[in-house]
BAFI-3210 file (N, C-alpha, C; in Angstrom, 3 decimals, decimal comma, padded with zeros to 6 digits):
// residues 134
n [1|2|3|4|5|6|7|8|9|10|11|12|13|14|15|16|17|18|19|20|21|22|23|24|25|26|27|28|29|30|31|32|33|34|35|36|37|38|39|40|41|42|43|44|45|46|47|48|49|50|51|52|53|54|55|56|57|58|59|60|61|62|63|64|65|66|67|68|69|70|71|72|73|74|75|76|77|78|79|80|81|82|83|84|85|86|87|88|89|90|91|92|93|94|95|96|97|98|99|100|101|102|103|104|105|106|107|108|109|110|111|112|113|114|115|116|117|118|119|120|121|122|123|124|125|126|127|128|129|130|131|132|133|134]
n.u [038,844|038,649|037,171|039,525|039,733|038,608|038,484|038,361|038,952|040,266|039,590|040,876|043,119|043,594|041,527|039,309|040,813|040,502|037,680|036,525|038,027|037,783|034,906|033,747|034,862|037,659|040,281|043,402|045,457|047,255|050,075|050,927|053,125|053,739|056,396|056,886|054,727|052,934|051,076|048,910|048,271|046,220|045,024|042,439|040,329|038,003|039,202|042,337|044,106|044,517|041,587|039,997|038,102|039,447|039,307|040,305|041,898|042,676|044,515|045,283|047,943|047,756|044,853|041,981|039,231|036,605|034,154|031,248|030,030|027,495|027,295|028,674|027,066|027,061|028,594|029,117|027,853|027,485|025,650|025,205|022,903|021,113|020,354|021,767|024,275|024,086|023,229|025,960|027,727|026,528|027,410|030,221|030,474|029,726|027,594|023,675|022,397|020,064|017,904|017,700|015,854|013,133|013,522|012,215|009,494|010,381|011,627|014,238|016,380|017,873|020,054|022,073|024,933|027,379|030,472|033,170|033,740|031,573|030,798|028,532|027,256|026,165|024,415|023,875|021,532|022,439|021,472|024,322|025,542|027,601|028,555|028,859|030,649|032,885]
n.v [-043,730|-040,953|-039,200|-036,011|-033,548|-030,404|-026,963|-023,964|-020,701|-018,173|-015,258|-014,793|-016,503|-018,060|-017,662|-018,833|-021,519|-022,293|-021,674|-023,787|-026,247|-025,622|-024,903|-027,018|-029,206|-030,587|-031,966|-030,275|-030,800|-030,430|-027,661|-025,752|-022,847|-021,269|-018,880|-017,834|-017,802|-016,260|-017,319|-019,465|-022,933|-024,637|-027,954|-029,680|-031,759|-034,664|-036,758|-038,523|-037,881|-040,421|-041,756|-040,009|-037,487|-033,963|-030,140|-027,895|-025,096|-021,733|-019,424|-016,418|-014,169|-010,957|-010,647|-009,559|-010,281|-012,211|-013,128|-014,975|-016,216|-017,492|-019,957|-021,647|-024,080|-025,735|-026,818|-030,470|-032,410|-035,112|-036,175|-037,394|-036,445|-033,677|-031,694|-031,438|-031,232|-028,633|-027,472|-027,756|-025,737|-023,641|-023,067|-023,105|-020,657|-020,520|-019,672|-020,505|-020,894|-021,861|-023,562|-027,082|-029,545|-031,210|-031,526|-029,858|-030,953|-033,704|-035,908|-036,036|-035,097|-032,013|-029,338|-025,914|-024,218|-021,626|-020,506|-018,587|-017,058|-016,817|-019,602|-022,202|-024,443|-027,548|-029,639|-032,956|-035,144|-038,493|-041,284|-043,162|-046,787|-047,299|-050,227|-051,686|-049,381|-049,930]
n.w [-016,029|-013,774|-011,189|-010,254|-009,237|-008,176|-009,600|-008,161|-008,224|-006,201|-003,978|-001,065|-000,110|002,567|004,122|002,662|002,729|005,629|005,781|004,161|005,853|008,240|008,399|006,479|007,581|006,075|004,848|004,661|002,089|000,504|-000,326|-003,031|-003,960|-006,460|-007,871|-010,289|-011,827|-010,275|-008,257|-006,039|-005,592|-003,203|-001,848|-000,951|000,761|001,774|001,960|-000,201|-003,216|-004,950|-004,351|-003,621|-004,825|-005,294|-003,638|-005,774|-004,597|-005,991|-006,263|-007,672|-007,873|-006,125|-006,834|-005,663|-006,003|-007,888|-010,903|-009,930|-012,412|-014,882|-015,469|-013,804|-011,564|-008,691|-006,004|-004,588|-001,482|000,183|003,312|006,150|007,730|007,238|008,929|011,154|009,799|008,837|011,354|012,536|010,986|011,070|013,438|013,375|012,208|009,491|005,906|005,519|003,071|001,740|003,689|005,680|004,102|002,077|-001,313|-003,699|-005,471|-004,867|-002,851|-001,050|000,951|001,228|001,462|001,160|001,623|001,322|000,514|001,641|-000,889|-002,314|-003,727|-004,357|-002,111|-002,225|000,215|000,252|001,801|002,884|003,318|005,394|005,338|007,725|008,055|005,803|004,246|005,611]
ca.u [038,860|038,097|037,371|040,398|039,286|037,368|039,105|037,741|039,406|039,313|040,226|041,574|043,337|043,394|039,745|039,171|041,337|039,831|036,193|036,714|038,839|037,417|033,111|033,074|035,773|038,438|041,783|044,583|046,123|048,670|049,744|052,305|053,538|054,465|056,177|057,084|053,653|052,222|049,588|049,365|047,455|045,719|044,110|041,914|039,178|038,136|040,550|043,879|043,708|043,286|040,612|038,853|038,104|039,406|039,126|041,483|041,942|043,735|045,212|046,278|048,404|046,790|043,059|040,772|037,698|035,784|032,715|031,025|029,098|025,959|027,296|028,768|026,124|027,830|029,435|027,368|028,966|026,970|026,127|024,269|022,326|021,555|019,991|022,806|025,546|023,833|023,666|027,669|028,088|026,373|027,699|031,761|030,410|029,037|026,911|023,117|021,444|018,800|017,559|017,571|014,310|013,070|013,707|011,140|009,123|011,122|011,881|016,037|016,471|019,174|020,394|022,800|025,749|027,666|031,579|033,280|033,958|030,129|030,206|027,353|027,824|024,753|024,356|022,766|021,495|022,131|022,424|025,457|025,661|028,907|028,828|029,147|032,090|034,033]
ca.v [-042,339|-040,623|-036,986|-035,793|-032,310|-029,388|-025,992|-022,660|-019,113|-017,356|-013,938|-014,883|-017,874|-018,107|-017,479|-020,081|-022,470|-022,023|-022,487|-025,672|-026,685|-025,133|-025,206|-027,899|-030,396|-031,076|-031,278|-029,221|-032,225|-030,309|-026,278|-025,218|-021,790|-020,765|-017,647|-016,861|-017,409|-015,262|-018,423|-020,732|-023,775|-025,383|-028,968|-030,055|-032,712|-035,650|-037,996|-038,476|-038,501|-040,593|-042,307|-039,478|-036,533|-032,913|-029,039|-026,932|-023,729|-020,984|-017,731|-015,599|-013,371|-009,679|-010,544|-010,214|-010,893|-013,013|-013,182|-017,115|-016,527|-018,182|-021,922|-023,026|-024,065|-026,171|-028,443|-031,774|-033,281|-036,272|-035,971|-038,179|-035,870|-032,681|-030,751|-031,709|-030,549|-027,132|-026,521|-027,562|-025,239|-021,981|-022,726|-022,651|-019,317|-020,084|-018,882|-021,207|-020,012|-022,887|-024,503|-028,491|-030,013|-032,273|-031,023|-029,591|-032,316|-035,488|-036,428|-036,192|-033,757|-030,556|-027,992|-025,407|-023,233|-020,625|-019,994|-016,671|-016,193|-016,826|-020,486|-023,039|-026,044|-028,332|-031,095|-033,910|-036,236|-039,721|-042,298|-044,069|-047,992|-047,808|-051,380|-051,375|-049,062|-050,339]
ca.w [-015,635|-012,250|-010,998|-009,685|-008,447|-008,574|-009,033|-007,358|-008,012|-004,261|-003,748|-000,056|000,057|003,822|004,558|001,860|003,343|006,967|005,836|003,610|006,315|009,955|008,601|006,302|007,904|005,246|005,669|003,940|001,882|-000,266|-000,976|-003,920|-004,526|-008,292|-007,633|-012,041|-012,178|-009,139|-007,939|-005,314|-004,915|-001,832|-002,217|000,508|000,878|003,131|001,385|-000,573|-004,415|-006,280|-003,791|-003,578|-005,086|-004,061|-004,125|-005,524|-004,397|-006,850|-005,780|-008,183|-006,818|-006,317|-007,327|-004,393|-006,208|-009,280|-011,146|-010,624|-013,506|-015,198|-015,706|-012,744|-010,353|-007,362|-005,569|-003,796|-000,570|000,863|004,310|006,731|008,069|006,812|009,800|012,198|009,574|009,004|012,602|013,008|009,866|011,096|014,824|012,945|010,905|007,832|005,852|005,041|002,142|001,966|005,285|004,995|003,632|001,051|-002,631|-004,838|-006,568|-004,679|-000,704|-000,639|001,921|000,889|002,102|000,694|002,383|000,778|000,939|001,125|-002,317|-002,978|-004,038|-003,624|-001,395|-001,920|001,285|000,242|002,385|002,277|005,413|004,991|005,888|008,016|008,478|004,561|003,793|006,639]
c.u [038,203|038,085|038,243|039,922|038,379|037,840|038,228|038,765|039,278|039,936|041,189|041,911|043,605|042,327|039,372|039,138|040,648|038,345|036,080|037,335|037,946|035,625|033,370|033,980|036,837|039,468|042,370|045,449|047,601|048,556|051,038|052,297|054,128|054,566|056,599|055,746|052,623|050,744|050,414|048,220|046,944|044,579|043,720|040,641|039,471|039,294|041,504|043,450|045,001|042,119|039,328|039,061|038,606|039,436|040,424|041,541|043,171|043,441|045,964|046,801|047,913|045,544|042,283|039,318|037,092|034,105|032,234|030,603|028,382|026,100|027,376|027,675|026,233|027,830|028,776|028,500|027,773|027,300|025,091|022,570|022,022|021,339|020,689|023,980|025,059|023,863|025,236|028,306|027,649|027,227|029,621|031,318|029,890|027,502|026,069|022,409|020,191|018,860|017,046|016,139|014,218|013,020|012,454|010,424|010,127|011,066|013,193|015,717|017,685|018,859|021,496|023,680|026,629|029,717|032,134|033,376|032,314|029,489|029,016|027,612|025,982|025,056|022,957|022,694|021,090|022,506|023,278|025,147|026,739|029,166|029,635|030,620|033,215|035,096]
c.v [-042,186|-039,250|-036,969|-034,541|-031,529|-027,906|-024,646|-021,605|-018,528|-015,892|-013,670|-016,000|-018,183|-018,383|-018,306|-020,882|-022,619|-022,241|-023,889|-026,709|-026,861|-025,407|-026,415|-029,276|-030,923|-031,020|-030,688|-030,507|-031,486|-028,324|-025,914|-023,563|-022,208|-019,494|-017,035|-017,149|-016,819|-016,245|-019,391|-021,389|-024,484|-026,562|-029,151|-030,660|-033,549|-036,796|-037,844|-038,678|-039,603|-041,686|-041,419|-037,896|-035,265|-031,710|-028,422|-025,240|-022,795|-019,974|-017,217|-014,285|-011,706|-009,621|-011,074|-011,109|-011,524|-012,389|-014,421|-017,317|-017,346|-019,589|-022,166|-022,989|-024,764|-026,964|-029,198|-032,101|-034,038|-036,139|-036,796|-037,864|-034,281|-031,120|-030,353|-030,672|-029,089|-026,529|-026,814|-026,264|-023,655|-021,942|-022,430|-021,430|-019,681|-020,084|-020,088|-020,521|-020,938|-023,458|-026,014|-028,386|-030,502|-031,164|-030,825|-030,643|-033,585|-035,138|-036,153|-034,600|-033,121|-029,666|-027,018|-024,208|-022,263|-020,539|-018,303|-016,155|-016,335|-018,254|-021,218|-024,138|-026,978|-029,623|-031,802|-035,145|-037,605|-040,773|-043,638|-045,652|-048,085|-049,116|-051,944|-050,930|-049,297|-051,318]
c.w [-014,273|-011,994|-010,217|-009,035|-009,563|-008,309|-008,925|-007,871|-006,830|-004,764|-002,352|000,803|001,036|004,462|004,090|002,404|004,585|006,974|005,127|004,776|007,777|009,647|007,946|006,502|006,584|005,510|004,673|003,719|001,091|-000,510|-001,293|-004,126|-006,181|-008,441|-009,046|-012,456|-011,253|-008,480|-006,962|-005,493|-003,986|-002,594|-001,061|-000,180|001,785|002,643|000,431|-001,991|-004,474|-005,858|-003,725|-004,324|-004,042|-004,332|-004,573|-005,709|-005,115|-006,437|-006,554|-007,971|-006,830|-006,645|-006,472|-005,068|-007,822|-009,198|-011,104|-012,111|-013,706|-014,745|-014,526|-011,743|-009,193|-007,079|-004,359|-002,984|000,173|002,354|005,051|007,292|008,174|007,613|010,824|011,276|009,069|010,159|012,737|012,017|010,185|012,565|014,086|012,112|009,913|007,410|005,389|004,066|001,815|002,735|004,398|004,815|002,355|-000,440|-002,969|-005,674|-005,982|-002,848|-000,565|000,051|001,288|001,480|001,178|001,255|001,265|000,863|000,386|000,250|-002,832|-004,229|-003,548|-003,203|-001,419|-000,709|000,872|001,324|002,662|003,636|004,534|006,106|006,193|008,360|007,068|003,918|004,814|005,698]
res [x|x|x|x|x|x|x|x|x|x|x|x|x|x|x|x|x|x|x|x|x|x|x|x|x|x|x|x|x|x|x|x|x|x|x|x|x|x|x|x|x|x|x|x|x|x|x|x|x|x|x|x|x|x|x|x|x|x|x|x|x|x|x|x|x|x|x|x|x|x|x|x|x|x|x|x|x|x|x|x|x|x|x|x|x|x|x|x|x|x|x|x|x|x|x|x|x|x|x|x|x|x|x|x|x|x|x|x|x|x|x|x|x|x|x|x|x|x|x|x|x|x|x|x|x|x|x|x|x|x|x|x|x|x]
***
């Protein structure tokens, strides 16, 4: 088994697309219409499944807005450096709701950004050995 994705509800599947895409660098890997069932989907992440995990964005057709509710609490993206990708992240628009710095009780530096529908993006940061995943 493997995580294949991670689906979202938006209310404006454009704006969506454009911050997953334009703040937090992903690309736009796949997007279906289902017009007898009034929904589209948008997949986007840094890589292709089934190598890597990816988001999927649902639009059902006429419903600007959700509730997140209690459970879900958010989505982790590994980042080298977490002070660098908060400033690239407010300089493209978005929104920081925790400034990087070491966690509560441990050292791993986080940070946490926001997308327009009012999810949580946790950045953790981890220094990658590109000599490694090459």
């Amino acid at each position: 088994m493997h995580l294949v994705h991670t689906m979202l509800r938006v209310g404006d599947l454009e704006r969506s697309i454009a911050f997953y895409r334009d703040v937090l660098g992903m690309k736009l890997r796949e997007r279906k219409n289902f017009p007898d069932g009034k929904f589209t989907l948008a997949f986007l992440g840094y890589g292709q499944n089934p190598g890597h995990a990816e988001i999927e964005l649902t639009y059902n057709w006429g419903v600007t807005t959700y509730e997140i509710g209690t459970a879900f609490g958010h989505i982790a993206l590994a980042v080298d450096d977490a002070y660098s990708a908060c400033e690239r992240i407010r300089a493209a628009g978005g929104k920081i709701t925790r400034e990087p710095g070491p966690m509560k009780h441990g050292t791993t530096v986080i940070a946490f950004v926001q997308d327009p529908d009012g999810y949580k993006i946790e950045l953790i940061e981890r220094k990658f050995d590109r000599a490694a995943s090459a």
